[in-house]
N, C-alpha and C positions, 0 to 999 in steps of 0.2 A: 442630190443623194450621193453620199460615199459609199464606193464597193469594195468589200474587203473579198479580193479574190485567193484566196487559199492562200490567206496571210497566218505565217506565225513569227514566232520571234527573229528568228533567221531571214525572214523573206516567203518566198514563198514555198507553200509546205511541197518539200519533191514528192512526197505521195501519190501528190493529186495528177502529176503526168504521166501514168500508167492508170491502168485500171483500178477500177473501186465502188463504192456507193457514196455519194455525196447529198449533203442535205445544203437548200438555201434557206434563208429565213431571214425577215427584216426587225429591225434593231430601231430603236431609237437612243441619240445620247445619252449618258446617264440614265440609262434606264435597265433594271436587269430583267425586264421579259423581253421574249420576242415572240412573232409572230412566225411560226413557222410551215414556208410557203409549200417546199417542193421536195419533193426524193426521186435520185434518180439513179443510174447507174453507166458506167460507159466503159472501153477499153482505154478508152484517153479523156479521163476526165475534165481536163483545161482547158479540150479544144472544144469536147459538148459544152460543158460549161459556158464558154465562149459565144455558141450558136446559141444558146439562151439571153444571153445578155443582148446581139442583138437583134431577137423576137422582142426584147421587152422593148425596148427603146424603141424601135418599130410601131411597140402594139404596147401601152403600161400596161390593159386588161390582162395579157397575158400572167399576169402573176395577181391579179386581184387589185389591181392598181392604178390610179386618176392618171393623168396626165401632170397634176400639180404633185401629186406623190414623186415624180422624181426629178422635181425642183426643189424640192427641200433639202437644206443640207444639215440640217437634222436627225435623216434617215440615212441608215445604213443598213445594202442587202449586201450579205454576209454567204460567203460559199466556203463549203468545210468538207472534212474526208470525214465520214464516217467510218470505211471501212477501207482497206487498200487488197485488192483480190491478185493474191501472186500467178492465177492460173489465167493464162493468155485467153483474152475472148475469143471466140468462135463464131466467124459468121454473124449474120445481121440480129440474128434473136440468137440468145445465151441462155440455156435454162438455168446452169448455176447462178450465173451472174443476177437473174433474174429473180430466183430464188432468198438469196441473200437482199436483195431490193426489197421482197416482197414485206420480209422479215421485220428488216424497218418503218417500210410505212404501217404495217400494222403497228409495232409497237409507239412512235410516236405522231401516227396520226398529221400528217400536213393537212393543213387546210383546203388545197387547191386541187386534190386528189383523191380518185375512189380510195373505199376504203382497204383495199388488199391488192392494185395495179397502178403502171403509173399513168394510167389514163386520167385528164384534168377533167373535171367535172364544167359544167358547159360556159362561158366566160360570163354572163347575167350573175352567176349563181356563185362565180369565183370573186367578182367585184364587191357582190353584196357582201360577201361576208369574211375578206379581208378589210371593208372599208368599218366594216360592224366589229371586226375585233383592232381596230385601231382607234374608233372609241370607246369599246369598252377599255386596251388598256393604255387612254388618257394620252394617245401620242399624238392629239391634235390639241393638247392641253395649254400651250403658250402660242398658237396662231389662232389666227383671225379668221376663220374659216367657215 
């Protein structure tokens, strides 16, 4: 699996090292859907970020994912700014910050998350139906699987 960590044309996006909402979501080659996994929000988005990536490698469940999901190099999970918040977090819980979090997951709905928190819905219930929207869209289409 390649990870595109708050890649843009530059490098990496400076955004993402201050605060903000950011969204993950997995990609296959040549493909233009993706599957999108997670919304979150942090004062330092690179280094949450970071403590994500490695629960996942830890744990694939953690994001809806096999253990052969990130052997494929095929896949790519993708981390982006959604939003870049100029106002300094505060303390462990932010309601702004929260706020604007919330905004997101409702309007694009991730998969691995209630529907208005960023609380992950139980990991049985996250594998099932990351591994069900990877074939509905056909991204085990050329493996043996």
């Amino acid at each position: 699996m390649k990870i595109q960590f708050f890649e843009n044309v530059k490098g990496l996006d400076s955004r993402a090292i201050n605060g903000g909402v950011y969204l993950i979501e997995l990609l296959q080659y040549n493909c233009e859907d993706s599957i999108r996994l997670y919304i979150g929000e942090s004062g330092y988005m690179v280094k949450r970020c970071g403590e994500h990536l490695y629960e996942l490698f830890k744990d694939a469940s953690y994001f809806g994912l096999l253990p052969n999901d990130l052997k494929r190099d095929d896949l790519i999970l993708r981390f982006s700014v959604l939003e870049k918040i100029e106002k300094k977090r505060e303390g462990k819980r932010d309601i702004f910050y929260e706020d604007i979090e919330r905004k997101y997951i409702s309007a694009i709905k991730p998969l691995t998350q209630k529907k208005d928190d960023d609380d992950q819905i139980c990991r049985d219930e996250r594998v099932d139906k990351i591994q069900h929207e990877i074939k509905k869209l056909a991204f085990n289409k050329y493996l043996d699987i």
